[in-house]
VEXFITOR-452905 format. One record per residue (C-alpha): x, y, z; residue in three letters. Coordinates in nm, 2 decimals, always signed. Each point is the difference from the previous one (the first is absolute). Layout:
((X,Y,Z),"ALA")
...
REM end
This chain:
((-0.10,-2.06,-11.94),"UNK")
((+0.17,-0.07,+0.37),"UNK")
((+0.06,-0.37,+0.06),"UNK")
((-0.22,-0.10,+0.34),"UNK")
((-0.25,-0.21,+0.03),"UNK")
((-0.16,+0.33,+0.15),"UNK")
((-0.32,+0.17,-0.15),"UNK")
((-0.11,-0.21,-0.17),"UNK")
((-0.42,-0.12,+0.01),"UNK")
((-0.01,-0.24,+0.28),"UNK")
((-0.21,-0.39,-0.03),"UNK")
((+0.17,-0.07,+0.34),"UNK")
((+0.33,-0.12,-0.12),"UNK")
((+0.02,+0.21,-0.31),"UNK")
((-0.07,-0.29,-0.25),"UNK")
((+0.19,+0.12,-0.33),"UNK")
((+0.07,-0.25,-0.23),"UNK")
((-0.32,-0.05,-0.19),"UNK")
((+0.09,-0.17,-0.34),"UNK")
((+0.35,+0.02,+0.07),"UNK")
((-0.01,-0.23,+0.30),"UNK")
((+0.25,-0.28,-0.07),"UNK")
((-0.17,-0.35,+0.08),"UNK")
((-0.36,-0.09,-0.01),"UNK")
((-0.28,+0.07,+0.22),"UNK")
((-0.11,-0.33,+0.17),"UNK")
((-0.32,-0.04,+0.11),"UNK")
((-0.24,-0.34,+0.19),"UNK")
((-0.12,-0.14,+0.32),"UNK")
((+0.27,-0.12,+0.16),"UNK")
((+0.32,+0.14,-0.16),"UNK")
((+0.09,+0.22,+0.24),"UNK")
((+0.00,+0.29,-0.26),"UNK")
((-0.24,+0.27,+0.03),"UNK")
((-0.22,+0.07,-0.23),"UNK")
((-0.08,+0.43,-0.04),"UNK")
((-0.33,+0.00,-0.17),"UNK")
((-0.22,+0.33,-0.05),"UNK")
((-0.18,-0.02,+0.35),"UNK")
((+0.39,-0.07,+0.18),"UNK")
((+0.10,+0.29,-0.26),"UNK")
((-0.20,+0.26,+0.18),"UNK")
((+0.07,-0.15,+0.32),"UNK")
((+0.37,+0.06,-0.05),"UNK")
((-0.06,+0.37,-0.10),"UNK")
((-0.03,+0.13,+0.37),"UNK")
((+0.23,-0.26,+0.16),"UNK")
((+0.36,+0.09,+0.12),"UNK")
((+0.32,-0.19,+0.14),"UNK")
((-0.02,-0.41,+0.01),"UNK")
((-0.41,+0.00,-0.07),"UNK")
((+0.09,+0.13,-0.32),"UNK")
((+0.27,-0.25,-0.06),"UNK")
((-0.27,-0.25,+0.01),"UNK")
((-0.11,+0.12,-0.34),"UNK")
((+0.31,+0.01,-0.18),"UNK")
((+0.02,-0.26,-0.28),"UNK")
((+0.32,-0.21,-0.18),"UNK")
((+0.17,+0.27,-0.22),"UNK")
((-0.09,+0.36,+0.19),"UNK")
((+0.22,+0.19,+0.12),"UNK")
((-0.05,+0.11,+0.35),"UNK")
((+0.16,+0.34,+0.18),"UNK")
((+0.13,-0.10,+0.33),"UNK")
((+0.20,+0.12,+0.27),"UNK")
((+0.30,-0.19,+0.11),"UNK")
((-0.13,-0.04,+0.38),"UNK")
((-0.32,-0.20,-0.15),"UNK")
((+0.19,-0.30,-0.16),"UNK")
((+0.10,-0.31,+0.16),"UNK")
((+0.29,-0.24,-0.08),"UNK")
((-0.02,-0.34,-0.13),"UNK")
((+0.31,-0.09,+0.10),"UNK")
((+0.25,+0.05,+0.36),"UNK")
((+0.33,+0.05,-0.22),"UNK")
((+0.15,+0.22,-0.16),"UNK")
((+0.39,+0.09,-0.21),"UNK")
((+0.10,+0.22,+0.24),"UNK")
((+0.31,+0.09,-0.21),"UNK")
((-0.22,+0.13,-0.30),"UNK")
((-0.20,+0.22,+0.22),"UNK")
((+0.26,+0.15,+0.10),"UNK")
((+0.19,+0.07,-0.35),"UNK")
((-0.33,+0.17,-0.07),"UNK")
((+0.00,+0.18,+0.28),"UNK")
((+0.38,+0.08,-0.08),"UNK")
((-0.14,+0.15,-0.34),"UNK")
((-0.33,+0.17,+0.14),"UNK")
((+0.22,+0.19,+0.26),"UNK")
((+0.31,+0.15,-0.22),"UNK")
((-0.03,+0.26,-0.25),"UNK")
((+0.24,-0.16,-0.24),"UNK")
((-0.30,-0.01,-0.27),"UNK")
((-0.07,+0.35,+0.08),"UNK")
((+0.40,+0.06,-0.04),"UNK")
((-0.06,-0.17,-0.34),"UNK")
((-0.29,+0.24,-0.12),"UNK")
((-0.24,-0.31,+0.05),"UNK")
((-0.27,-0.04,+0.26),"UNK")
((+0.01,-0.20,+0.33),"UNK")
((-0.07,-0.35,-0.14),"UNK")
((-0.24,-0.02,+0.31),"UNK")
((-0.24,+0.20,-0.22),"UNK")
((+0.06,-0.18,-0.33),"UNK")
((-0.06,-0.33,+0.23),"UNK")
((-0.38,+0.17,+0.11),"UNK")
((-0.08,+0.08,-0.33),"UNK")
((+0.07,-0.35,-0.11),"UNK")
((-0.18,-0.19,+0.31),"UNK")
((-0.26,+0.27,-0.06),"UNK")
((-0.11,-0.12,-0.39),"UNK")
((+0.20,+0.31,-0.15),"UNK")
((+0.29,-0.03,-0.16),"UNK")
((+0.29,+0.20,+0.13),"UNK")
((+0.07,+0.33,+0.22),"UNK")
((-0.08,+0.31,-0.26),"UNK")
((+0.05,+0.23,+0.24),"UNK")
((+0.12,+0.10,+0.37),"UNK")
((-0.05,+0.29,+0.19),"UNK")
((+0.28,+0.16,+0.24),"UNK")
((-0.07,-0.17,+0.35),"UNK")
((-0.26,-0.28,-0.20),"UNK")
((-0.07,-0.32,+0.28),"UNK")
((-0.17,-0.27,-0.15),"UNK")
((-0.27,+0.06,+0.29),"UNK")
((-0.10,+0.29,-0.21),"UNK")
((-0.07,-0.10,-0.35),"UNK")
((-0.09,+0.31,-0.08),"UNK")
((+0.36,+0.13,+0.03),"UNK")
((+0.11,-0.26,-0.32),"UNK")
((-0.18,-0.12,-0.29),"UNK")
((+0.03,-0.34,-0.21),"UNK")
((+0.06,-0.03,-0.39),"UNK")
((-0.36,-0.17,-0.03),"UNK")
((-0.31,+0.13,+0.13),"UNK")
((-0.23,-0.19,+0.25),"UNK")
((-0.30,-0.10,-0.31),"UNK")
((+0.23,-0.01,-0.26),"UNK")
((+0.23,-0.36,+0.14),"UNK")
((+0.08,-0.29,-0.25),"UNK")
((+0.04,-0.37,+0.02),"UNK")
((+0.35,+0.11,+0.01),"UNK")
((+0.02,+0.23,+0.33),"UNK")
((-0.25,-0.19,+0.16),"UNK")
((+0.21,-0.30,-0.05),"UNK")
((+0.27,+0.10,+0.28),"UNK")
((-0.28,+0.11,+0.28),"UNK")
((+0.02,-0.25,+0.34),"UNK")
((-0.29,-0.21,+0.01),"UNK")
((-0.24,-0.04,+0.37),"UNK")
((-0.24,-0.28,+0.07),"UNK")
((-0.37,+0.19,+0.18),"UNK")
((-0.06,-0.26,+0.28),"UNK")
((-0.22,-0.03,+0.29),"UNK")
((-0.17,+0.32,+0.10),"UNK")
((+0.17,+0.23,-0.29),"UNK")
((+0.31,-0.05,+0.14),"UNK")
((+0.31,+0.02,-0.32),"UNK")
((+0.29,-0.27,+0.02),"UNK")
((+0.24,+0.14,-0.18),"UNK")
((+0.16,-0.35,-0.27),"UNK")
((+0.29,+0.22,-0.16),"UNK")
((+0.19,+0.32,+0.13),"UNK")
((+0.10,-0.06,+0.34),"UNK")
((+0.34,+0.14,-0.05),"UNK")
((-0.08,+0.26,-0.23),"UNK")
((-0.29,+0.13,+0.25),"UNK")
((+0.20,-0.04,+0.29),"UNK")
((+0.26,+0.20,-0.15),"UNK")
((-0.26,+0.29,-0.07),"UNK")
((-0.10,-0.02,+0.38),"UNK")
((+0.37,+0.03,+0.13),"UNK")
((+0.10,+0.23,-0.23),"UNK")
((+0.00,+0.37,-0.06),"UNK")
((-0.35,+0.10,+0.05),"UNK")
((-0.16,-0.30,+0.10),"UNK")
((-0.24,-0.11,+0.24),"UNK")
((-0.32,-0.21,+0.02),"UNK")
((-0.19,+0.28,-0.16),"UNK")
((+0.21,+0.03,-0.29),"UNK")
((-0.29,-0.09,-0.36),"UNK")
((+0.07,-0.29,-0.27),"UNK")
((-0.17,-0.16,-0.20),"UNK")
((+0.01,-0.40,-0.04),"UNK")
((-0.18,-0.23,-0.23),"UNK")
((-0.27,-0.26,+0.12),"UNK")
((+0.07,-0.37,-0.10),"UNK")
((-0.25,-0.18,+0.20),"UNK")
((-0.30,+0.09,+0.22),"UNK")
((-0.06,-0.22,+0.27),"UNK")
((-0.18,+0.20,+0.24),"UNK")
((-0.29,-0.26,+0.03),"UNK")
((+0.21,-0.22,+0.15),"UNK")
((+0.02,-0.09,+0.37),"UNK")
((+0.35,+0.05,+0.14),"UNK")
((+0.06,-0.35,+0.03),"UNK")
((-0.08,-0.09,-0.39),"UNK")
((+0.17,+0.41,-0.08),"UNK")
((+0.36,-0.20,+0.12),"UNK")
((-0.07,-0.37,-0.13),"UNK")
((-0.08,+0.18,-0.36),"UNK")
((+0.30,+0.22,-0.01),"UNK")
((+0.24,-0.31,+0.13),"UNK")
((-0.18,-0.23,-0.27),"UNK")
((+0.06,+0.30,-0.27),"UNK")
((+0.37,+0.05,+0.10),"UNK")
((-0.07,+0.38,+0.08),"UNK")
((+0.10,-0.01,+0.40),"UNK")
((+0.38,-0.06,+0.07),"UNK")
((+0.01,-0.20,+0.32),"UNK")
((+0.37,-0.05,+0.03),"UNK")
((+0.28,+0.13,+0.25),"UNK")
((+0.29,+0.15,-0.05),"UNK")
((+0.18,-0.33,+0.05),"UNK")
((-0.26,-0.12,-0.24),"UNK")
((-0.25,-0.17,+0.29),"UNK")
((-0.39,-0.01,+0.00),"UNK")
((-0.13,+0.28,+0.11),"UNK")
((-0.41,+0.00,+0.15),"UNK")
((-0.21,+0.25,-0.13),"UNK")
((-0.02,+0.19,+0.32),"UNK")
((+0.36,+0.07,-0.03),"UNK")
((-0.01,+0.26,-0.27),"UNK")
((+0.04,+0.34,+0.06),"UNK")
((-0.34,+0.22,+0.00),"UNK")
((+0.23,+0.28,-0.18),"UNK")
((+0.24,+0.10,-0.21),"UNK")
((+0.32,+0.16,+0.20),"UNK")
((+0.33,-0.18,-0.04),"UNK")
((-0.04,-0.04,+0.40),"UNK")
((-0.25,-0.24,-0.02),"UNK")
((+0.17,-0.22,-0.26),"UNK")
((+0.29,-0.22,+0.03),"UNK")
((+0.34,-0.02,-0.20),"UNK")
((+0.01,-0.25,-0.27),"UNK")
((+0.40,+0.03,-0.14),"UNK")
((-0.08,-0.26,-0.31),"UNK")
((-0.26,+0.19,-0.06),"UNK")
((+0.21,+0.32,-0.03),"UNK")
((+0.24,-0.18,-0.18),"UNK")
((-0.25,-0.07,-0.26),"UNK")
((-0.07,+0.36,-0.03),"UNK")
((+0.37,+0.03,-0.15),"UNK")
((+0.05,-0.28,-0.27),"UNK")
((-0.32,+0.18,-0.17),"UNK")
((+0.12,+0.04,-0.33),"UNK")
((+0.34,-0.22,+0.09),"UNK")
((-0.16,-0.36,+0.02),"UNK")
((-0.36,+0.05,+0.00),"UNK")
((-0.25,+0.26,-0.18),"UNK")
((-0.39,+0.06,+0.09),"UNK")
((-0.18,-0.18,-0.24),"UNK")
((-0.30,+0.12,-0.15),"UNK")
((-0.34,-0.10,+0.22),"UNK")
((+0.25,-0.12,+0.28),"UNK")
((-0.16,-0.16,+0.27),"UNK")
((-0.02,+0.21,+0.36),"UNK")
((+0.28,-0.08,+0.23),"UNK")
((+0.25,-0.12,-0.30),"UNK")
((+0.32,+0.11,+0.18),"UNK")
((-0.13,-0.20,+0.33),"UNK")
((+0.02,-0.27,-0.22),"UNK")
((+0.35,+0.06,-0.13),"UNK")
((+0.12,+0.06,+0.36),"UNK")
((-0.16,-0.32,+0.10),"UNK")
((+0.22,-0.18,-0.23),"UNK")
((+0.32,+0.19,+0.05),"UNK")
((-0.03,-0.08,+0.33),"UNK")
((+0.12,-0.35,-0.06),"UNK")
((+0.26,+0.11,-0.23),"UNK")
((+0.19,+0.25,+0.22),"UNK")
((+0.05,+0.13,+0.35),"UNK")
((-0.04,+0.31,+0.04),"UNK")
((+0.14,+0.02,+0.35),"UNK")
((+0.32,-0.04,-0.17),"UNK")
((+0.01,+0.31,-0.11),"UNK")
((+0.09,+0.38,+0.15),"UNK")
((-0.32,+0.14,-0.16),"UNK")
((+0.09,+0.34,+0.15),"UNK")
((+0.29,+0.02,-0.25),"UNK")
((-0.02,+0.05,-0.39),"UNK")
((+0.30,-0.25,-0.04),"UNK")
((-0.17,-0.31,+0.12),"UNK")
((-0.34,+0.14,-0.07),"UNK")
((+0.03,-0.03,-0.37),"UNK")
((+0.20,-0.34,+0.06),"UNK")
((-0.33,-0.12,+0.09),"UNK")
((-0.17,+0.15,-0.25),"UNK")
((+0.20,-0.16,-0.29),"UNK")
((+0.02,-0.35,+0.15),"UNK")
((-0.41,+0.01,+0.04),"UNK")
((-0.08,+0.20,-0.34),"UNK")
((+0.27,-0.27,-0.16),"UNK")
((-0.20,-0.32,+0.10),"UNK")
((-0.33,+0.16,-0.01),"UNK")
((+0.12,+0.08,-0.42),"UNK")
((+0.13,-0.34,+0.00),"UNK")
((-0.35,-0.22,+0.05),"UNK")
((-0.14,-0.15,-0.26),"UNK")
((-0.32,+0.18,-0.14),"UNK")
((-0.18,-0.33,+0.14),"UNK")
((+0.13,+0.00,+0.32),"UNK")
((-0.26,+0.04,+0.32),"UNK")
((+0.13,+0.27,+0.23),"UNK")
((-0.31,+0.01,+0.22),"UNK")
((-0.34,-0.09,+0.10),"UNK")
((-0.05,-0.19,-0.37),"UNK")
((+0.15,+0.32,-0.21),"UNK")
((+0.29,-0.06,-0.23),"UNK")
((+0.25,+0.29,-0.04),"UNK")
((-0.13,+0.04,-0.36),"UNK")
((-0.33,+0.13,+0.17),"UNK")
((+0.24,+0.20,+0.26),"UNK")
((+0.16,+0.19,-0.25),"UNK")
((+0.35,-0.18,+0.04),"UNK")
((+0.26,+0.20,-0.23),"UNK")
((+0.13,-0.25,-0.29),"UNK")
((+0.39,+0.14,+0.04),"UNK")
((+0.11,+0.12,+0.29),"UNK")
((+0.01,+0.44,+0.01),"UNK")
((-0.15,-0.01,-0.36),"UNK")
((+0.31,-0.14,-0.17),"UNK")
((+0.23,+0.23,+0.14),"UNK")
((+0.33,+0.04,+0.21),"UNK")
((-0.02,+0.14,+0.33),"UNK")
((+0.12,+0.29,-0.11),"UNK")
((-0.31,+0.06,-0.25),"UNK")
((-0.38,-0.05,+0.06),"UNK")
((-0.24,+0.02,+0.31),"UNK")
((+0.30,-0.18,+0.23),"UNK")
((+0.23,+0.27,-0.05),"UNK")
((-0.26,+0.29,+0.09),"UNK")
((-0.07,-0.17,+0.29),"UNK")
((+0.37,+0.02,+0.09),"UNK")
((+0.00,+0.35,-0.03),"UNK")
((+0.15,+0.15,+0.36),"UNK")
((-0.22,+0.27,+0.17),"UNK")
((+0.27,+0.26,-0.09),"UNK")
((-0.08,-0.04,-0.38),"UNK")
((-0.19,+0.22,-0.21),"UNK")
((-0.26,-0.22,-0.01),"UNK")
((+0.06,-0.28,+0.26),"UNK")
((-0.10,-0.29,+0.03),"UNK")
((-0.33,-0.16,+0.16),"UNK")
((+0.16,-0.22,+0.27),"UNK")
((+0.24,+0.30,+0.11),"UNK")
((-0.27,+0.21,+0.03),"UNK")
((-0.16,-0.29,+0.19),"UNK")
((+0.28,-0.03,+0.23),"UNK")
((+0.08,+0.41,+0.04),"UNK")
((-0.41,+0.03,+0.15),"UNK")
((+0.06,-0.32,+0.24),"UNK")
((+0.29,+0.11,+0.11),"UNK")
((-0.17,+0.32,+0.16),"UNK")
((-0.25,-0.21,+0.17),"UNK")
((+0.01,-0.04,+0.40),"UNK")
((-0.02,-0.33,+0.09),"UNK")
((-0.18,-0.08,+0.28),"UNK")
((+0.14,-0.18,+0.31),"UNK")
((+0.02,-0.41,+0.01),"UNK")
((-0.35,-0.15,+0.18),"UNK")
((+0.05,-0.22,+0.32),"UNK")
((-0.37,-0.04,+0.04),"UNK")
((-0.24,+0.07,-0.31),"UNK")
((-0.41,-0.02,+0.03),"UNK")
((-0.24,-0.01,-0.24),"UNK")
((-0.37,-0.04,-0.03),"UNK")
((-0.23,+0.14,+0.25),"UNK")
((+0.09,+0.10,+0.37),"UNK")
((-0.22,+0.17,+0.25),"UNK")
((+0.15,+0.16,+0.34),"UNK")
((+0.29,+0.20,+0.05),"UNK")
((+0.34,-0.07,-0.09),"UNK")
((+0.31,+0.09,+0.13),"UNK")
((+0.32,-0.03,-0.19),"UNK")
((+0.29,-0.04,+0.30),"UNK")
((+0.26,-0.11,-0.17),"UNK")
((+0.17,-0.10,-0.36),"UNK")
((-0.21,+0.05,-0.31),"UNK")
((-0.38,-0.04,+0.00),"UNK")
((-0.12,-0.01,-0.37),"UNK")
((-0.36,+0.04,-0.11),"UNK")
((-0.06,-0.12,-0.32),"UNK")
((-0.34,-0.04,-0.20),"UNK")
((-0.15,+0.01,+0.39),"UNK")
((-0.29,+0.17,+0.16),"UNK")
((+0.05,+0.11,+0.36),"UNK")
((-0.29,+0.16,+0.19),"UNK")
((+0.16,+0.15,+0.28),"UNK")
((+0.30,+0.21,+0.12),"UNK")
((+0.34,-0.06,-0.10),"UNK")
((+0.31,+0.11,+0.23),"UNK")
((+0.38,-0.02,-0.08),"UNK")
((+0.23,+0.07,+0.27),"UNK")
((+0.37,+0.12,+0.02),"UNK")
((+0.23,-0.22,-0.29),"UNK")
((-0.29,-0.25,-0.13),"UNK")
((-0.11,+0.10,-0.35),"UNK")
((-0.30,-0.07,-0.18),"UNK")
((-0.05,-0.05,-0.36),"UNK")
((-0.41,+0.02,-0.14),"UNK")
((-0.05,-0.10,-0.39),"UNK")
((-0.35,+0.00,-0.19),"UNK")
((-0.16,-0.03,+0.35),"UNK")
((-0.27,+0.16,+0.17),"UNK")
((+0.01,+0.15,+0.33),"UNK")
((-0.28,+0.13,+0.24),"UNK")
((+0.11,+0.15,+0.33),"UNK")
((+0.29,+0.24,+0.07),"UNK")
((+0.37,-0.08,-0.09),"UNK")
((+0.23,+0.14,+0.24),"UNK")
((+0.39,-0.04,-0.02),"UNK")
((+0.25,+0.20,+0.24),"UNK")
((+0.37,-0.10,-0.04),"UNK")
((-0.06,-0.27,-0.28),"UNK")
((+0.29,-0.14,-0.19),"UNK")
((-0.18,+0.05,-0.27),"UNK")
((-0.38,+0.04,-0.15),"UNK")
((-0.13,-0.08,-0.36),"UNK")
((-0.31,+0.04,-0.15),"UNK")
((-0.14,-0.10,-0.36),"UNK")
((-0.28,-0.04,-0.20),"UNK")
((-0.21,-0.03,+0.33),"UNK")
((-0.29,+0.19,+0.14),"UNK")
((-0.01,+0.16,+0.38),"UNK")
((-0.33,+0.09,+0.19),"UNK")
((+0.13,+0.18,+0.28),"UNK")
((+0.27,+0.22,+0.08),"UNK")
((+0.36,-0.06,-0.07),"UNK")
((+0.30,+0.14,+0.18),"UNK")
((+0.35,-0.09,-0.05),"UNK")
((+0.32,+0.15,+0.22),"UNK")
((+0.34,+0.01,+0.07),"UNK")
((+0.03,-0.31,-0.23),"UNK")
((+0.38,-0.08,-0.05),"UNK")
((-0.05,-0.16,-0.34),"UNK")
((-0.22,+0.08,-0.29),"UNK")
((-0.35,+0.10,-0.01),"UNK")
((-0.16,-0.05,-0.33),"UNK")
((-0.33,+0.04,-0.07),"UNK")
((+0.00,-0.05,-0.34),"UNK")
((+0.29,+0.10,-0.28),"UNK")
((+0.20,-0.21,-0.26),"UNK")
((-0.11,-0.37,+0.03),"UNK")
((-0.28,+0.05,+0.27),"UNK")
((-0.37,+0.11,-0.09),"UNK")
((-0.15,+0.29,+0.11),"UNK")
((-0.27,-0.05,+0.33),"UNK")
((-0.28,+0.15,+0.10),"UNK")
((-0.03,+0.12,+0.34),"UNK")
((-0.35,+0.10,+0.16),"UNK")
((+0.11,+0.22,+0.28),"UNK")
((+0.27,+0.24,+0.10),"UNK")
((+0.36,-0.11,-0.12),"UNK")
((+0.30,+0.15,+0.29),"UNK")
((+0.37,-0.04,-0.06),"UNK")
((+0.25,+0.12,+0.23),"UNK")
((+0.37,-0.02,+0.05),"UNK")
((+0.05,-0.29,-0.24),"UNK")
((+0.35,-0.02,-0.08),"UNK")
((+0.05,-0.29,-0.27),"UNK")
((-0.15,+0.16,-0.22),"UNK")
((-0.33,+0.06,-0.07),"UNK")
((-0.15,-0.06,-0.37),"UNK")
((-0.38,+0.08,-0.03),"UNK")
((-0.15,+0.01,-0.35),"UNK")
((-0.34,+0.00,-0.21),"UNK")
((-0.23,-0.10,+0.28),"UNK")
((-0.32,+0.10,+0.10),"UNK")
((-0.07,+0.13,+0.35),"UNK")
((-0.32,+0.09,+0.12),"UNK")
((+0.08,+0.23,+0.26),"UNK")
((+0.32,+0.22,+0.13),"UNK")
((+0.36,-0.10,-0.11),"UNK")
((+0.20,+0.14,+0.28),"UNK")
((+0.38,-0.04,-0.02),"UNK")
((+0.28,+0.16,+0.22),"UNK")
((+0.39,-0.06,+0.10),"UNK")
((+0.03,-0.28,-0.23),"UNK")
((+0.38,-0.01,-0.18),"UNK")
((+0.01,+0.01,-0.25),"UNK")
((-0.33,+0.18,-0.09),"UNK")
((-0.24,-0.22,-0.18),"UNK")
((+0.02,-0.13,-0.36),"UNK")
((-0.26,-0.01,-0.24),"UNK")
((+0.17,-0.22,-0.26),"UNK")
((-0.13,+0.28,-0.24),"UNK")
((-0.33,-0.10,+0.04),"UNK")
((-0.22,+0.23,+0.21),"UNK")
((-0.28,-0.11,+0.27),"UNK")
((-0.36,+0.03,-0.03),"UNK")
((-0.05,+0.14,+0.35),"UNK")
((-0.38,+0.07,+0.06),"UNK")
((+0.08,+0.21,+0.35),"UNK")
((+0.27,+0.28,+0.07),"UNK")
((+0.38,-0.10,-0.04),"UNK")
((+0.22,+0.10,+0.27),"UNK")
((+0.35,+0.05,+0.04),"UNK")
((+0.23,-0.18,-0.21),"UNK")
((-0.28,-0.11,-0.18),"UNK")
((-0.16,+0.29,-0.12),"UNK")
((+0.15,-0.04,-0.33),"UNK")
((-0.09,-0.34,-0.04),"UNK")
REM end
């Protein structure tokens, strides 16, 4: 048995759980939950993509792809992205006769255990090429338990309440893209709803996180329509969070969603992260014993956030378990990235380290913009905008575009430099004799999408292109040093040319 959500019989969203389903189904005028009666049953046997999300009910377990879920929340820990991308990228568990823990991480998201086994060349966009230790029909309370949860809102759409990182890490991984399958369990269905009462009954049940990542109200509109670590920002207490686990806090069972928000919220008051070289291991795990210290230190009765106390948080009651620094889940994290099995933060830091960072903005725009735009000088950055119309960098300005949307040409000739993440392009794109880096895509930026013909010439900063999708040719010539995939290949719908026919 192969571990996909692939061939399997088909009620739109591949409703699975039947009486395993965790939580009841809810059912009454006015709820907000649907109610799947015989009539809706045979409805939903011919439907397909978000009509068929409509019928799914509290406790199923839907097959998705990752390009259909939205986020409930604008921040992510970048830092534990990244030491999972660290992980999904090396073949130290190979070196170790183990499998990639990206497929042992599937298999648990998916309802199924653990990886049982992984063919040469296996990409978690294939589950074919891997199986899982528990057969899809054949899950338990128990491997249910660690599936990420979605909310069905408004037209069928899935809101994804747990698994940001973990998905995201799937999608900037090896293998992934939007298309890659999972499977997620259904808490609530509140596809009756209008939009307005969808957003007012999420905020009410605590199951939207409408913070910053300086810990600021955030509107609705503000969150990202998709996962892609471009379209999120950086949250640092958030990642630091990620590394007490186990040192001064511990997921309790039936934790709420967002918990580690919550911790970060309070930490926030309790130390400054900006004191801190969190580029370096040293200070790095400074900050991680100071925080993980006072976190262990609360009183069980103490309210961290929002009204929960850090009994209900999972707050450790000694500090690393017990232990010295030398013993227990402190000192593995402490581990440097040269040891047999290092550590999560190092291999946090090692993956960051190889990320291009993109050029400081002088002007930034966001939100909708019709008419062309012209980028003459400094650095233009478009972020979570949507510009209808051409956009033109001349000689030494640079432009930086994250989670946007662009309709019209882009056109740079002598740029200082030219990024591109997480964004979609209708229209063609040509980028040359670029001084600095060109990166469309690669370590730390998500892969695009780009309707039309994609020419690069004569760049020589560097040009990194990796795991989009072009519609159309992907022509590429004098650029030095020759393109860079990042190891992870193009989906190129029209001939490659050049440089680029290998990518």
């Amino acid at each position: 048995m192969n571990g996909s959500g692939t061939g399997l019989p088909r009620r739109g969203a591949l409703l699975l759980a039947g009486a395993l389903a965790a939580g009841a189904v809810v059912t009454g005028a006015g709820t907000g939950t649907a109610a799947v009666g015989a009539d809706a049953e045979q409805a939903c046997a011919g439907s397909a993509g978000s009509a068929a999300y409509r019928c799914a009910r509290p406790g199923d377990l839907v097959g998705v792809t990752l390009g259909e879920l939205h986020p409930t929340q604008a921040v992510l820990g970048f830092d534990q992205v990244f030491y999972k991308l660290g992980r999904y990228g090396s073949d130290r568990d190979e070196a170790a006769g183990d499998f990639n823990k990206r497929f042992d991480d599937w298999c648990e998201t998916n309802g199924q255990g653990e990886a049982a086994s992984v063919r040469d060349g296996a990409r978690l966009d294939d589950p074919a090429s891997f199986s899982c230790t528990v057969p899809i029909g054949q899950e338990t309370p128990e491997t249910i338990a660690p599936m990420k949860t979605a909310v069905v809102g408004p037209g069928g759409k899935l809101y994804l309440t747990d698994g940001h990182h973990t998905l995201t890490s799937f999608l900037e991984g090896p293998g992934g893209s939007t298309r890659l399958p999972v499977r997620l369990r259904v808490t609530d269905n509140f596809s009756s709803l209008s939009t307005a009462a969808f957003w007012q009954r999420m905020t009410a049940e605590k199951k939207v996180w409408l913070r910053d990542e300086n810990n600021r109200p955030l509107a609705v509109e503000q969150l990202p329509d998709r996962l892609g670590i471009s379209g999120f920002r950086d949250d640092r207490y958030r990642s630091l969070v990620y590394f007490t686990r186990g040192i001064g806090y511990e997921v309790p069972d039936g934790a709420t969603e967002f918990l580690e928000f919550s911790w970060g919220s309070w930490l926030r008051g309790e130390h400054d992260v900006s004191a801190y070289d969190l580029t370096e291991p040293g200070p790095y795990l400074d900050l991680v014993k100071a925080a993980s210290k006072s976190m262990a230190a609360l009183e069980a009765d103490a309210v961290v956030d929002d009204g929960r106390t850090a009994a209900q948080l999972g707050r450790i009651a000694e500090w690393n378990g017990g232990k010295k620094e030398t013993g227990g889940a402190f000192a593995k994290l402490a581990r440097p990235i040269d040891a047999p099995k290092p550590g999560k933060l190092a291999g946090s830091l090692d993956f960051k380290a190889r990320i291009l960072p993109a050029p400081a903005c002088t002007t930034t725009l966001t939100g909708p913009r019709n008419g062309p735009l012209t980028v003459a000088s400094g650095v233009t950055c478009l972020e979570r905008a949507a510009q209808r119309g051409p956009v033109t960098v001349r000689p030494g300005a640079a432009l930086v575009v994250t989670g946007s949307t662009l309709e019209g040409p882009l056109q740079a000739d002598g740029a200082a430099a030219v990024h591109l993440c997480g964004s979609r392009v209708t229209g063609p794109v040509s980028v040359s004799r670029a001084s600095g880096p060109v990166r469309l895509g690669g370590p730390g930026c998500t892969a695009n999408t780009v309707t039309g013909v994609v020419h690069l010439t004569g760049n020589t900063g560097g040009v990194q292109l990796a795991a989009n999708t072009v519609t159309g040719p992907l022509a590429c010539s004098a650029n030095r040093p020759a393109p860079d995939t990042a190891g992870r290949p193009n989906d190129v719908r029209g001939p490659r040319i050049g440089q680029c026919a290998g990518v």
